[in-house]
C-alpha positions as CSV (number, residue, x, y, z in Angstrom):
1,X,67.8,-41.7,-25.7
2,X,67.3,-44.2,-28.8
3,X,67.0,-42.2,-31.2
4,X,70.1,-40.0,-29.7
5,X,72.1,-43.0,-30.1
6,X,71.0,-43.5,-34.0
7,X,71.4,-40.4,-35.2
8,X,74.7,-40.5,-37.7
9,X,74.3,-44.0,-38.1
10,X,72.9,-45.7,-41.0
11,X,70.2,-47.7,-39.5
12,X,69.2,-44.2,-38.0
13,X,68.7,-42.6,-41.1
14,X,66.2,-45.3,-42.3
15,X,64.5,-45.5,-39.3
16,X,63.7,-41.6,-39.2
17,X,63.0,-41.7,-42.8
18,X,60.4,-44.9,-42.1
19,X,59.1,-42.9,-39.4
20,X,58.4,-40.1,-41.0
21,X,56.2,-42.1,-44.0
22,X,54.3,-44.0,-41.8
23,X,53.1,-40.4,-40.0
24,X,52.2,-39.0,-43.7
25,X,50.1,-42.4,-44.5
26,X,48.5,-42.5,-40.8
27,X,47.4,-39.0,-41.3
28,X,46.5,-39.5,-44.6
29,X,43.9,-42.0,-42.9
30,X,43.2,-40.5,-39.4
31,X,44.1,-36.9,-39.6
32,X,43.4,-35.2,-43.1
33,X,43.4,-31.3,-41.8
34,X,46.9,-31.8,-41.2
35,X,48.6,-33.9,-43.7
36,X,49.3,-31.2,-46.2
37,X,52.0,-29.9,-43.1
38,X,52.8,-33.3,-42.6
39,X,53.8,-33.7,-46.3
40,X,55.2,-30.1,-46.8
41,X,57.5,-31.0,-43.7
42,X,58.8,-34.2,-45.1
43,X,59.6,-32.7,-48.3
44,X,61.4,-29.5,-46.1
45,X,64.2,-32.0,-45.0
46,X,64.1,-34.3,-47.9
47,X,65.4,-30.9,-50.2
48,X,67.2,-29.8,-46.7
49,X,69.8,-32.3,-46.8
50,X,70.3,-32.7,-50.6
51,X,70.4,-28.9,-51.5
52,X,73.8,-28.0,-50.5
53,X,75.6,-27.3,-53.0
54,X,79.2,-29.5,-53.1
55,X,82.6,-27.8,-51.7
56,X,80.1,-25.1,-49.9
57,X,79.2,-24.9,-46.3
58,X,76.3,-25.9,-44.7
59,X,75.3,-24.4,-41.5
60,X,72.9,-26.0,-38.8
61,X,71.4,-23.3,-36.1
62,X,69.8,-25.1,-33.8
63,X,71.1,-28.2,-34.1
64,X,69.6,-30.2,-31.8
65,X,71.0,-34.1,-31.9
66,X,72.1,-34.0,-35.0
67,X,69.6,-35.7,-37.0
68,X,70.1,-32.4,-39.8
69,X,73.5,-33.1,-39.9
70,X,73.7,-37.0,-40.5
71,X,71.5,-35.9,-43.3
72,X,73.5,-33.4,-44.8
73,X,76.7,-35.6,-44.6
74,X,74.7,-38.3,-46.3
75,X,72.9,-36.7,-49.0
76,X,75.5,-34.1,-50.2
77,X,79.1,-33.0,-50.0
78,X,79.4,-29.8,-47.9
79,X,83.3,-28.6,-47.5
80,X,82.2,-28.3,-43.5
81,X,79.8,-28.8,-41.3
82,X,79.0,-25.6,-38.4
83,X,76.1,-26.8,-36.2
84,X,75.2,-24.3,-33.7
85,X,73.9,-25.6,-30.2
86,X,72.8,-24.0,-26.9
87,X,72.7,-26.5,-24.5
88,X,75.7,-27.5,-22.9
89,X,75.3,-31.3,-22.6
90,X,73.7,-31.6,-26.4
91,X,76.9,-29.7,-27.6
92,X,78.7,-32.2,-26.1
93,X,77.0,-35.0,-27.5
94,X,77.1,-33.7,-31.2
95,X,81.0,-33.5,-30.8
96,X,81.5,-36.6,-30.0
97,X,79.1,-38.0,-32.4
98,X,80.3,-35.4,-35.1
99,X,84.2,-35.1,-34.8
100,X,84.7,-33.7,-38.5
101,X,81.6,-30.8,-37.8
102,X,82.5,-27.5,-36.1
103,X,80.0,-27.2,-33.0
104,X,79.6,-24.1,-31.6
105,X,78.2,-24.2,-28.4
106,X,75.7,-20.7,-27.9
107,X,72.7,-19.1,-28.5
108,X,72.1,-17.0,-31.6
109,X,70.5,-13.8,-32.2
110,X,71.3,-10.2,-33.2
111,X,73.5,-9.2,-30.4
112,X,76.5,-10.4,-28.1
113,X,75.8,-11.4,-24.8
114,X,74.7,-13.8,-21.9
115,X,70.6,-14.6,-21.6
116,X,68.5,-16.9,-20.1
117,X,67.5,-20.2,-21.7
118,X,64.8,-22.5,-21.1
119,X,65.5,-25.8,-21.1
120,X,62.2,-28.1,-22.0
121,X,63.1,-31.0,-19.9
122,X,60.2,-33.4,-21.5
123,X,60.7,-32.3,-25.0
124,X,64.4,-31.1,-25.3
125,X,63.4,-30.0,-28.7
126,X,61.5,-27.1,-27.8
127,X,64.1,-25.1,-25.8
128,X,64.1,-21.8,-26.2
129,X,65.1,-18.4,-25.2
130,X,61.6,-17.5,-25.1
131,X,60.7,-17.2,-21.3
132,X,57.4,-18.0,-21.8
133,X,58.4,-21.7,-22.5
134,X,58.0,-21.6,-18.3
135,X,54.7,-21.1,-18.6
136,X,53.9,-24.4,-20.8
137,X,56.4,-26.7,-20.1
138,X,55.6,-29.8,-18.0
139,X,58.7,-29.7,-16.3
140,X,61.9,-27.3,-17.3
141,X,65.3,-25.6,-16.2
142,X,67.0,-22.3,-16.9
143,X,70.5,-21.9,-17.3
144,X,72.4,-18.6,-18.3
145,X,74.5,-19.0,-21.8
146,X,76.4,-17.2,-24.2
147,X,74.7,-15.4,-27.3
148,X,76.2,-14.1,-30.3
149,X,75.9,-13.7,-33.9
150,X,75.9,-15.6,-36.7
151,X,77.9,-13.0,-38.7
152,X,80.8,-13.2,-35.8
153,X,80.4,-17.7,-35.8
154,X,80.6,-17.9,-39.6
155,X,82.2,-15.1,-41.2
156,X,82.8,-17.3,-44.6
157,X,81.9,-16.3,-48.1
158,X,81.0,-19.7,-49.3
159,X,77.8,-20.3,-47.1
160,X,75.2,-22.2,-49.3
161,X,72.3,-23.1,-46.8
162,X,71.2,-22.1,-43.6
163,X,69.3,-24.2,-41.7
164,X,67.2,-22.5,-38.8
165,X,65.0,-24.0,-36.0
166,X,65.5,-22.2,-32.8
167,X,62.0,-22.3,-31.4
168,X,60.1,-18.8,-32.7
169,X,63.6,-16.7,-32.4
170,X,64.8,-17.3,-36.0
171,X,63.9,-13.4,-36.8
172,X,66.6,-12.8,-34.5
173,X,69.6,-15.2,-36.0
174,X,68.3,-13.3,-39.3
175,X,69.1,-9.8,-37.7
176,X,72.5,-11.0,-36.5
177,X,73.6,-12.7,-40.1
178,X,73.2,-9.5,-42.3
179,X,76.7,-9.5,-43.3
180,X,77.0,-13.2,-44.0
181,X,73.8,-13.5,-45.9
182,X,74.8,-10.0,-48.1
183,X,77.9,-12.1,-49.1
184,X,77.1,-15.6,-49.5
185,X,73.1,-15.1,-50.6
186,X,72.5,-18.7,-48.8
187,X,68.9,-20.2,-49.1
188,X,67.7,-20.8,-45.7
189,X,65.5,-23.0,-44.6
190,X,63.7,-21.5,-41.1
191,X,61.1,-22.9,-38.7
192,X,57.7,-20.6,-38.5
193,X,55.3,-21.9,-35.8
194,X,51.7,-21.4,-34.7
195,X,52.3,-19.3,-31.9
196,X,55.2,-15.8,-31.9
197,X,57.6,-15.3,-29.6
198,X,57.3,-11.6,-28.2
199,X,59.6,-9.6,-30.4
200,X,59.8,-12.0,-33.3
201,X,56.3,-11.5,-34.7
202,X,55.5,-13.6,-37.7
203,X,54.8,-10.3,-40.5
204,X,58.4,-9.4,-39.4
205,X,60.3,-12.1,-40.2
206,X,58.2,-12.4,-43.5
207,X,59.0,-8.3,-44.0
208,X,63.0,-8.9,-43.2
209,X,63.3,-11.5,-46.3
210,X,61.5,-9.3,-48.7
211,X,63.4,-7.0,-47.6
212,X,66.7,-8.7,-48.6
213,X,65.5,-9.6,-52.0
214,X,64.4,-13.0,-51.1
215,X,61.4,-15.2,-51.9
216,X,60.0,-17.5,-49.0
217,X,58.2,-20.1,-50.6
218,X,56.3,-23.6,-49.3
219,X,58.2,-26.9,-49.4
220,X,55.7,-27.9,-51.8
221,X,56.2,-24.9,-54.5
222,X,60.1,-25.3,-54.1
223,X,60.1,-27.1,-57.5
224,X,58.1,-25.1,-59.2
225,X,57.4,-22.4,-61.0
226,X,55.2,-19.5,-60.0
227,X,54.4,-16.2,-57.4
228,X,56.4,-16.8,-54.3
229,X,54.2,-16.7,-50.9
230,X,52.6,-12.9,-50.4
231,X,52.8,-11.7,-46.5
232,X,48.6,-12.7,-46.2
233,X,49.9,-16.3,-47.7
234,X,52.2,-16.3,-45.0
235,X,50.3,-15.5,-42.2
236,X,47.2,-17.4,-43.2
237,X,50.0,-20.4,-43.8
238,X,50.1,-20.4,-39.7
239,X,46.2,-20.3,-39.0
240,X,45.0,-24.2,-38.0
241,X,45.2,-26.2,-40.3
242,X,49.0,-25.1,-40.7
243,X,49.9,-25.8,-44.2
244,X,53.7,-26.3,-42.9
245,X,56.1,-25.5,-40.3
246,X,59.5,-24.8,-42.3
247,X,59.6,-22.6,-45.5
248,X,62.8,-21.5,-47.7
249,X,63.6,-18.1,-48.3
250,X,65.8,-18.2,-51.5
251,X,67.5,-15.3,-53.3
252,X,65.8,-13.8,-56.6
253,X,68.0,-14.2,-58.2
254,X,68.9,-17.8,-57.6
255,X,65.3,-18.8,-57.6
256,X,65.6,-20.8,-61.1
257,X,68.9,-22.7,-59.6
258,X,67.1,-23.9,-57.0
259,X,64.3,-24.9,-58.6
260,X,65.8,-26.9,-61.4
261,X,67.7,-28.3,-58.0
262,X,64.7,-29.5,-55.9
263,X,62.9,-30.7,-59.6
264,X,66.0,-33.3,-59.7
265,X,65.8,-33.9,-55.8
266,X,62.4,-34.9,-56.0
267,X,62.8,-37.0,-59.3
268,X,60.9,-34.1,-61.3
269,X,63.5,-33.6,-63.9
């Protein structure tokens, strides 16, 4: 509830950013399988919320409470703001806390529609539209809400990043965004866990952005120069110790922009 109440505010922003430091120098200490993810995942939203380019739009699926989008207002100068956000009473929230932002309240996948959604009632964050979030959840709800696309929520032409976490489904917001991505050629930062979601299998969504002429690279390598991650990179990426949870898929051929962008991010350049 806190940190719900932070979120947008100053204070907030250095508190999550403290936060996050003090879980890269613990496991540095206590927990050295992981703190290559840890690190790779600190850099993901450091370049996340600086790498929008000015005057373009910035769009947050799976928005959560917000925490993506104070960091997008603060670090750089989208046009607008569209956050998209399934639950009801979170969508809610983020208006209020987010009056200039365009929230669209729905699911998002590769059709139109109304599906079940599983609401994670101990961590919120993991709510899905995978069912078999009922099978691990401590405690959870399932309510019926809209779906659509993100080709029909954001038909712009001046779409610069795509952020998206939506809990092992992001093959399917991928599918539904054909037309936007063709036009715009976004980089997209998406969430890749341990563990697939039946229909959304992990070679898949690597297949779908080489597909599109795209590279899908670690946080890490963002800066840098050399071979973007092969399909066995990617999978073997998941296998414990996970090397990360979000990667960027970036266009070929605006791989040098963006990595002369993330060198002056990250004080390289």
């Amino acid at each position: 509830m806190l940190k719900g109440l932070l979120v947008g505010t100053g204070i907030g922003q250095t508190a999550l950013a403290m936060r996050e430091h003090a879980a890269l120098h613990k496991a540095a200490i206590t927990d050295l399988e992981n703190v290559g993810m840890i690190a790779n995942d600190l850099m993901a939203r450091n370049l996340l919320e600086r790498l929008c380019k000015e005057g373009s739009i910035f769009v947050d699926v799976g928005a959560h409470i917000g925490s993506v989008i104070a960091g997008a207002m603060c670090h750089s100068r989208p046009s607008r703001i569209i956050a998209v956000e399934a639950i009801p009473e979170k969508a809610a929230a983020l208006r209020k806390r987010f009056p200039t932002a365009d929230i669209i309240e729905t699911a998002v996948s590769d059709h139109d529609g109304e599906v079940d959604f599983t609401i994670d009632l101990t961590q919120s964050g993991f709510s899905s539209l995978n069912p078999d979030l009922a099978l691990s959840a401590t405690a959870f709800r399932v309510i019926r809400v809209r779906m659509t696309t993100l080709d029909a929520i954001a038909p712009h032409e001046n779409i610069d990043l795509i952020k998206i976490d939506v809990e092992g489904a992001e093959l399917g917001v991928l599918r539904g965004a054909e037309m936007l991505i063709k036009r715009s050629r976004p980089i997209i930062m998406f969430e890749s866990g341990a563990t697939e979601m039946a229909g959304f299998p992990h070679m898949d969504l690597w297949q779908w952005f080489s597909d599109h002429d795209y590279e899908v690279a670690l946080p890490v390598r963002l800066a840098h120069t050399g071979t973007s991650l092969t399909l066995d990179a990617f999978m073997t990426a998941h296998d414990y110790p996970r090397l990360t949870t979000n990667y960027f898929g970036v266009p070929r051929e605006r791989r040098d922009e963006v990595r002369l962008a993330a060198r002056k991010i990250l004080g390289f350049a």
